[in-house]
Structures are given as C-alpha cells and as structure tokens.
LUMZA-329181 format. One record per residue: x, y, z of N, C-alpha, C, O in turn; residue in one letter. Coordinates in steps of 0.02 Angstrom, whole numbers, plus 32768, in hexadecimal, padded with zeros to 4 digits. Each point is the difference from the previous one (the first is absolute). Layout:
XYZXYZXYZXYZA ...
***
This chain:
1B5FB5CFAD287FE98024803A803680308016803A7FEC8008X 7FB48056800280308026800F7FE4801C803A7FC4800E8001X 806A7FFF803E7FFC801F803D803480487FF98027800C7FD2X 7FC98024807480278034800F80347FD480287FF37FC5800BX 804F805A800C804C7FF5801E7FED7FEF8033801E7FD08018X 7FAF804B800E7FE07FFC80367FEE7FA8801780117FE28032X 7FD0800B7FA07FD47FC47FF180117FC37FE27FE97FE67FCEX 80488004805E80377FCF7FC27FB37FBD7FFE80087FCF8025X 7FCD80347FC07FEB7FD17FF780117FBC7FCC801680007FC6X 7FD57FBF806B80067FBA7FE97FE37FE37FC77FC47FF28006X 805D7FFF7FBC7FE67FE17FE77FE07FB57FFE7FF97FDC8031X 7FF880147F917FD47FB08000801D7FDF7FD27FE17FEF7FCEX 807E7FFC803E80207FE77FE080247FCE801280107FD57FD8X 8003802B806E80317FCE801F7FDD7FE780497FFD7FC68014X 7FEB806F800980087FD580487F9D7FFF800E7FE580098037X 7FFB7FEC7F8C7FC07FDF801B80017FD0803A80357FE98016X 7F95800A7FFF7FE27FD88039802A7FA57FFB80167FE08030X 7FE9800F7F9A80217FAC7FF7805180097FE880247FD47FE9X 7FF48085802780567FE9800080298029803C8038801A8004X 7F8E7FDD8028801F8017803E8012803280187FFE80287FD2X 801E800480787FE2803C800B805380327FFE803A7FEE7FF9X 7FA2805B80118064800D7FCF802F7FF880687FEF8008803AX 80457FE77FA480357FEE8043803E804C7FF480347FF1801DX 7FD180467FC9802180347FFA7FEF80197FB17FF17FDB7FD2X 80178072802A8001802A7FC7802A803B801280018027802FX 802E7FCD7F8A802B80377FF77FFA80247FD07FDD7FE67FD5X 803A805C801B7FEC802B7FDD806380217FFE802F7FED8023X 7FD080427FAC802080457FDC800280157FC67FFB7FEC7FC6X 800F805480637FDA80287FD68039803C7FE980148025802DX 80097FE47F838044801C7FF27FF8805B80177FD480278013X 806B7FD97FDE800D804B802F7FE1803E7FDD7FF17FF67FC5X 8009802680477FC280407FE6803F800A7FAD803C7FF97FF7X 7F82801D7FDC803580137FC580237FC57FE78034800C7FE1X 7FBE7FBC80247FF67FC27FDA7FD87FD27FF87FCD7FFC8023X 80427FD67FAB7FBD7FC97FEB80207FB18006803D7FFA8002X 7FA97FE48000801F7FB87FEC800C7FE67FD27FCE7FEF7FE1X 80718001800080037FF57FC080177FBD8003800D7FEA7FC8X 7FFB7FF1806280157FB880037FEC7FD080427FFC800D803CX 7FFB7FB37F9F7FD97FE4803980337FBA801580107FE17FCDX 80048008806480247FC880177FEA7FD180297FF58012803AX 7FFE7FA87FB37FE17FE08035802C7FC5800E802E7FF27FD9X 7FC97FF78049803E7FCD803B7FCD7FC180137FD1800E8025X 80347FC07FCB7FCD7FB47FF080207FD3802080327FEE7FE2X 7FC37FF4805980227FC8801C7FCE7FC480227FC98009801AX 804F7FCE7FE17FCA7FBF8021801D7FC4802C80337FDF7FF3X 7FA58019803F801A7FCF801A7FD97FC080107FCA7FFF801EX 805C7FC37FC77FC17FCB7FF27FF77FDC803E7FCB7FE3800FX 8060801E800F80087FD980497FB8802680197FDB7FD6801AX 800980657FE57FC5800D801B7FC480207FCE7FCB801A8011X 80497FDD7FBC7FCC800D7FAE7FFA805380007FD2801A7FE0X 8056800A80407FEF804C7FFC802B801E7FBE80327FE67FE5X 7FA7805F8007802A80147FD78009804F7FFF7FD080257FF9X 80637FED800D8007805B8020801380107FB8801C7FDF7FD4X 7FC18077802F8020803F7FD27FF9803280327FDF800A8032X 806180207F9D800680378041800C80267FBB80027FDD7FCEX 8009806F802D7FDA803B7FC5804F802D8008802C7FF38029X 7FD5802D7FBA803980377FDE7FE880347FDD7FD57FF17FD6X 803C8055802F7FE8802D7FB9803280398011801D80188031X 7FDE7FF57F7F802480247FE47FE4803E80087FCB80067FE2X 8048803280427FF680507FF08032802B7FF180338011801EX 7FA980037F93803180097FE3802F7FF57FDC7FF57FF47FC5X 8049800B805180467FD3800080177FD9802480287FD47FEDX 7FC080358057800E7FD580437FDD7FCF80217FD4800E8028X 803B7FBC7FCC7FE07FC780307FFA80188042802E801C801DX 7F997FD87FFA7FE47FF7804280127FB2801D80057FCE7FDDX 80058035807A7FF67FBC80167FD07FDB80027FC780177FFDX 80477FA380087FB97FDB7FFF7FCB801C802980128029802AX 7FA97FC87FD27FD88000803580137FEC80378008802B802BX 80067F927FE580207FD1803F7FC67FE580117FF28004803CX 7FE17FDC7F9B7FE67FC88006800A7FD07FFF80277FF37FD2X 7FC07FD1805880177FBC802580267FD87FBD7FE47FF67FCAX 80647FF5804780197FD97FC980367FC68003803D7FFD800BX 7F9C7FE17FE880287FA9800A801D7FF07FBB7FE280167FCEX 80407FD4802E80267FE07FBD80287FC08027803B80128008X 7FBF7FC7800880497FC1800C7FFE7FD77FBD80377FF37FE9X 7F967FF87FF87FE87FD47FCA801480177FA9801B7FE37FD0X 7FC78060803E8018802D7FA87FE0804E80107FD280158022X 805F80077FB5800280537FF1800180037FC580167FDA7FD6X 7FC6806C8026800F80267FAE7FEC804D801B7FDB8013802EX 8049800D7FA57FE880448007800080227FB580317FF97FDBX 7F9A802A80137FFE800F7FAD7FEE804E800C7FE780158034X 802980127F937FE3805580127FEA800A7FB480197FE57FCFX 7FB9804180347FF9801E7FC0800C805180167FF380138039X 802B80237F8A801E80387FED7FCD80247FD07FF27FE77FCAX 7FF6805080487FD3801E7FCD8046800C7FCE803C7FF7800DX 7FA6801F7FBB803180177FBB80128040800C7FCC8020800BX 805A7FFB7FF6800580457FFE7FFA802780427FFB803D8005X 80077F8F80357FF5801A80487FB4802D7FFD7FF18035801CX 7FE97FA07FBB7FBB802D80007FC77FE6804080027FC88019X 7FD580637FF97FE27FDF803C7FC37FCC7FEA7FDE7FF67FCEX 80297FF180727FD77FBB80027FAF802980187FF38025802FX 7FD37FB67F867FAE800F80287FE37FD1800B7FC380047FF7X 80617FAF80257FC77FCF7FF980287FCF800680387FFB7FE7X 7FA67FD58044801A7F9F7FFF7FD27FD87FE57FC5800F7FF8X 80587FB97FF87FCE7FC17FF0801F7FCD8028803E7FFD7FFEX 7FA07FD880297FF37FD880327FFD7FCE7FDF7FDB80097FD0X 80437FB480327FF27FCF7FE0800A7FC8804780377FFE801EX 7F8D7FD67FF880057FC1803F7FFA7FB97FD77FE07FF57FCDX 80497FDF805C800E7FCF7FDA7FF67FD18045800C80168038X 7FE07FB27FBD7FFD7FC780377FFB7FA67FF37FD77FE47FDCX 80597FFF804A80217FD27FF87FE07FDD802E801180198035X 7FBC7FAA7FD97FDF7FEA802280407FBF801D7FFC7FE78038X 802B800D7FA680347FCF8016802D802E80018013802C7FDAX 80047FB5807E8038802E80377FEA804C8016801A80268029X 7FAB7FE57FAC7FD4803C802B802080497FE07FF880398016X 80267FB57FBB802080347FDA7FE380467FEC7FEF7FFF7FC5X 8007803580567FF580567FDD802B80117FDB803B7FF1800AX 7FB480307FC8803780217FCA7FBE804F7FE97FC4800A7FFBX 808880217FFE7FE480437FFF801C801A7FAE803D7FFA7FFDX 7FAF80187FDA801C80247FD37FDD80527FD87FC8800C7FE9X 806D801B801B7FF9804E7FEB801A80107FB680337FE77FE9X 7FAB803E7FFC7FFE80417FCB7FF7804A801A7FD280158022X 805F80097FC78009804D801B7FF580237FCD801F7FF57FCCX 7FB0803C80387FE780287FBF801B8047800A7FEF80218030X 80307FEF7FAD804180437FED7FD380257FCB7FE47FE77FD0X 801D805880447FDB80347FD07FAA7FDA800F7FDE7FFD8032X 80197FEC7F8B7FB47FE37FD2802B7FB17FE57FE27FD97FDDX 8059801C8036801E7FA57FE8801F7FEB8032802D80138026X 7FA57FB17FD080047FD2802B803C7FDA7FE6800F7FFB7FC4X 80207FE2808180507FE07FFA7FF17FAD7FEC7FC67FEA8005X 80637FF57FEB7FF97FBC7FF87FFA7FD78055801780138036X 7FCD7FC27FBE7FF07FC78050802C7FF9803E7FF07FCD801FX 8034804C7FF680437FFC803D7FFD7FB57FF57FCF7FDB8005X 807980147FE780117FB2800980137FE2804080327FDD800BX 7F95803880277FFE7FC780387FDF7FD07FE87FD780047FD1X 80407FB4805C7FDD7FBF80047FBC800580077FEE80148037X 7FDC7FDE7F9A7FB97FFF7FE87FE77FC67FEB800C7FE57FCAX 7FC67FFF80707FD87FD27FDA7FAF7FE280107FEA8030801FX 7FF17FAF7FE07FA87FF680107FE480507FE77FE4801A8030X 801C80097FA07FD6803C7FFD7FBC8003800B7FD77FE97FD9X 8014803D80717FBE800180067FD5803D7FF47FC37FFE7FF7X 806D804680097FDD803A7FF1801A80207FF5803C7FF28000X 7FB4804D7FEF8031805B7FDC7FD08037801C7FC5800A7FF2X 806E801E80427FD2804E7FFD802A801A7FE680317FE17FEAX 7FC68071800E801280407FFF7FEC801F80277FCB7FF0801BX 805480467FF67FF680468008803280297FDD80387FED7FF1X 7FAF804E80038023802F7FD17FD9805280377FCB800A801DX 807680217FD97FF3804180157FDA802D7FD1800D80097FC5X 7FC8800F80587FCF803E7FDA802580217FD1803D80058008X 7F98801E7FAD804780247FD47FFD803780287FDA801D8027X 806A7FE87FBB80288033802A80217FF2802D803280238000X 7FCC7FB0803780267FE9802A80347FCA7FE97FF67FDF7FCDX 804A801A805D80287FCE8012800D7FDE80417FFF80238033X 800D7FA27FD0800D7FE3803780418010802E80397FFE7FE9X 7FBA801180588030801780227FFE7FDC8048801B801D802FX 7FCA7FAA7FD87FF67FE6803D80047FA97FDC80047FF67FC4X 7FFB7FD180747FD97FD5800380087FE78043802B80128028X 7F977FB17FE57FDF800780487FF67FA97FEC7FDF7FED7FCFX 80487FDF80667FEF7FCD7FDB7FFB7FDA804B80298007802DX 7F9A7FD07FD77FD27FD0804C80227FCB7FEC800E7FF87FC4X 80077FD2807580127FBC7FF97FBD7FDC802A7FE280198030X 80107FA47FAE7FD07FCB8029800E7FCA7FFD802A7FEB7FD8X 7FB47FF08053802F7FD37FF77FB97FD080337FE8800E8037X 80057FAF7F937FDB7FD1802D80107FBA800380177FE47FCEX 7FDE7FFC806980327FD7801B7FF07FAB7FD680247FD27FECX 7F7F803F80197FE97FBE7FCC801980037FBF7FE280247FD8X 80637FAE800E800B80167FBE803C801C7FF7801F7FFB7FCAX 7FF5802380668046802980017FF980357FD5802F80037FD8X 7F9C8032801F7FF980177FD08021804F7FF47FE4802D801FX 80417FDE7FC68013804A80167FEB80337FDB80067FEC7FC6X 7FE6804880387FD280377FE9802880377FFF80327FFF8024X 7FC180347FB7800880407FE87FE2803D7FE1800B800B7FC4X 7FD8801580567FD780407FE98031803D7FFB8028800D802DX 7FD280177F9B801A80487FE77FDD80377FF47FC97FFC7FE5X 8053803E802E7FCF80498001804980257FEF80397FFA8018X 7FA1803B7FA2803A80337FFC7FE78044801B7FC88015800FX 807980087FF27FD58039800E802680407FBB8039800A7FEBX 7F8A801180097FFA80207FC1800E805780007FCD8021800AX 80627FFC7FEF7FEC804E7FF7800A80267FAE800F7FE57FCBX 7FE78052803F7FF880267FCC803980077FE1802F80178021X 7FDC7FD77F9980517FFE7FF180308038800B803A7FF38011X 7FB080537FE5801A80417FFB802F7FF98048803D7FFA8003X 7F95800980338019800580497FE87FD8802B7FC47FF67FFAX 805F7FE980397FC07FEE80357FFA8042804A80288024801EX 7F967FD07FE37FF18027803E800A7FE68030801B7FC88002X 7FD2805A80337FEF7FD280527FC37FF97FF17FE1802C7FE2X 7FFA7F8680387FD37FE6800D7FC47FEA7FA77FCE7FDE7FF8X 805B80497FDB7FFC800B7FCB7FE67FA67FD17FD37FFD7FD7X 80427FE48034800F7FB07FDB7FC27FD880177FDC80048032X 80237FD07F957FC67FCE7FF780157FB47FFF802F7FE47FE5X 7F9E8005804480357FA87FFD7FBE7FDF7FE17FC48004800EX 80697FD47FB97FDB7FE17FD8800C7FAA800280337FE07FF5X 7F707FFD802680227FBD80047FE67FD67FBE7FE580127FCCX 802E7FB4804B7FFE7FD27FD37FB47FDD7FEA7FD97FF6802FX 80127FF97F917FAE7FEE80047FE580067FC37FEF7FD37FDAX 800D8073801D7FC880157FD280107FF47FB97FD67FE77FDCX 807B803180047FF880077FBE7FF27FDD7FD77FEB7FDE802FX 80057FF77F917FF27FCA7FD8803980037FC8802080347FF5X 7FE87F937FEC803F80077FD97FE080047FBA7FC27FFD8003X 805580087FC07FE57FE67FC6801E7FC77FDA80377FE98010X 7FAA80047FC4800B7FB57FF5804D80087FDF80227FD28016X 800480577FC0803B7FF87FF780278018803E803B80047FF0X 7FBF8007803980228015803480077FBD803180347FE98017X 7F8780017FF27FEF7FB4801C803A7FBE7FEA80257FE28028X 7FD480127F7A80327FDC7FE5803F801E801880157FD9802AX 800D804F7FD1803D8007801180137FFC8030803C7FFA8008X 7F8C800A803B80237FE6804980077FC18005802C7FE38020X 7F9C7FFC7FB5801A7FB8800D80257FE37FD580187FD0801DX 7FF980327FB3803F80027FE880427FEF8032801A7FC98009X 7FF5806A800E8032801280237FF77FDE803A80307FE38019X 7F89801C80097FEC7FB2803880177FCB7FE780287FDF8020X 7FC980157FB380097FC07FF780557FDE7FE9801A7FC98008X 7FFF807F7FD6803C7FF8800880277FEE803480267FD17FF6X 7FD88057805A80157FF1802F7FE17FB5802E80207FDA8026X 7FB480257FCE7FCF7FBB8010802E7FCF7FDA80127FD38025X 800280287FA9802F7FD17FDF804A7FE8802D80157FC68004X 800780718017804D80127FF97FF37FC280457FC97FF08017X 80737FF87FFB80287FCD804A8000802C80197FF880397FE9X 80177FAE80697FF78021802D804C800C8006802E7FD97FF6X 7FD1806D801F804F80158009801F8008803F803C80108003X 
***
C-alpha cells in the first residue's frame, strides 16, 4: 500500500485491535540530498515487568542520525546490532520479522535491509517464537529516505507492539512534498526466498539468550 507524504497511513502489521493501541510515534526523515544507507536498532528488556523496547537509528548517507527517542528500558539485557548497505548504496525496503514468547510475555523484533535490488543478511538481534514476515519495498525508482515507527503497547499480556512506514522518494532528487510512504502488508515472498528466511529464523531461534 502506498500513500502521498501527506498521508502517513497505518498499516495491518503490528498494532491491530488484540495488540493494543499505539502509546507514541516517531519518525526521521534524512536531510535533503540523502538516502539511508544504514539501519541501527537498540533491543532492551525488562523482566521484572515482561516489556520489551526498540528504539531505530539510520544512516544518511555517511552520517548517523540520532535515535528516534522512543520509550526505552533495558535494566535486565541490551543489544544493539546495525546493518551497512555495501558500498554506502541506498536503502529501498525492510523486512519485518515478529516473534513471540508466550512465557515471560516476551516480543522480539527482527530486520533485513534491502540495498539497491539485495536484500542484507537477518540483524543478529535476540529472535525467537516466529509468528510472521512483512515487507515493504519503495516504488522503482525510488529510495528510502525517511522512517516513521508507532509504539503499542497492551497491558493483557504485556504485549509490546511495533508498526513501520517508510517514506519513499525519487532517487535522482527529493522534492518538497514530493515522497511516498510505503507500509507494511501487501508483498508475497517466493518459496526460495521463504526457505532462506527461515533458515536464518531458525538459526537465531536456536542461539541462548544473551
């Protein structure tokens, strides 16, 4: 589903009706005349109350941007992992990977950053219960130059939620008002594409907890 800049519309990936309603959304969006070429995420949990925070990073360009500054607890465990396009080439696309731990109420989030038309290997955050996979990918021709990410959070369950929207412009230049935000939903995978995510699920589904 693709919207105008105008229209940051919600996808039907994280914060449906049974995972509660969003409690803040942050967004940035890199400086005119760059793209995102790297993505950083920051994973902490705390078991004393079963919650589990990510907070987002990106690369434009050459330069890290600051976090979003979405809500983040760690007393229990941290990790922070980034993936680097190759060649500082820009980023057109994420893959979403939700994971859920019915004992201690556990969420787990895991990303693939797609550079050019190739897609990166699994970000080695802590992954495990795999329940689903979106995408979104930017229109050809475009690169990603934004992202826009909702926190939720419901209390039956301790369940913590996450929805993502990029926002997409034309690779050459961006305009004003110019960009397309693309959410999460629609695309379908193919069956070798399918095996190799889980693969790599199941790889991390294996590993101790760190």
């Amino acid at each position: 589903m693709v919207a105008s800049l105008t229209a940051w519309l919600g996808s039907f990936f994280g914060l449906r009706a049974h995972t509660g309603e969003v409690c803040e959304s942050k967004e940035m969006r890199c400086p005119a005349d760059t793209s995102v070429t790297a993505l950083q995420v920051h994973f902490g949990r705390d078991e004393r109350y079963d919650r589990d925070f990510y907070d987002f990073k990106l690369r434009c360009g050459t330069r890290w941007q600051r976090y979003l500054g979405l809500r983040f607890e760690s007393p229990d465990k941290e990790q922070e992992e980034s993936v680097l396009c190759p060649g500082i080439k820009p980023a057109s696309g994420i893959q979403v990977l939700r994971g859920r731990q019915k004992h201690g109420d556990k969420d787990y989030y895991g990303f693939k950053l797609r550079c050019a038309a190739q897609w990166q290997p699994l970000l080695g955050l802590e992954y495990e219960g795999h329940q689903e996979t979106k995408v979104a990918t930017c229109p050809r021709g475009h690169v990603m130059r934004g992202l826009r990410v909702h926190r939720g959070f419901l209390d039956w369950g301790d369940r913590d939620s996450y929805e993502f929207q990029l926002l997409c412009e034309l690779a050459e230049a961006p305009t004003q008002g110019g960009g397309r935000t693309t959410t999460f939903g629609g695309r379908q995978m193919d069956e070798d594409a399918k095996a190799q995510l889980m693969r790599e699920v199941r790889a991390w589904d294996g590993k101790d907890e760190l």
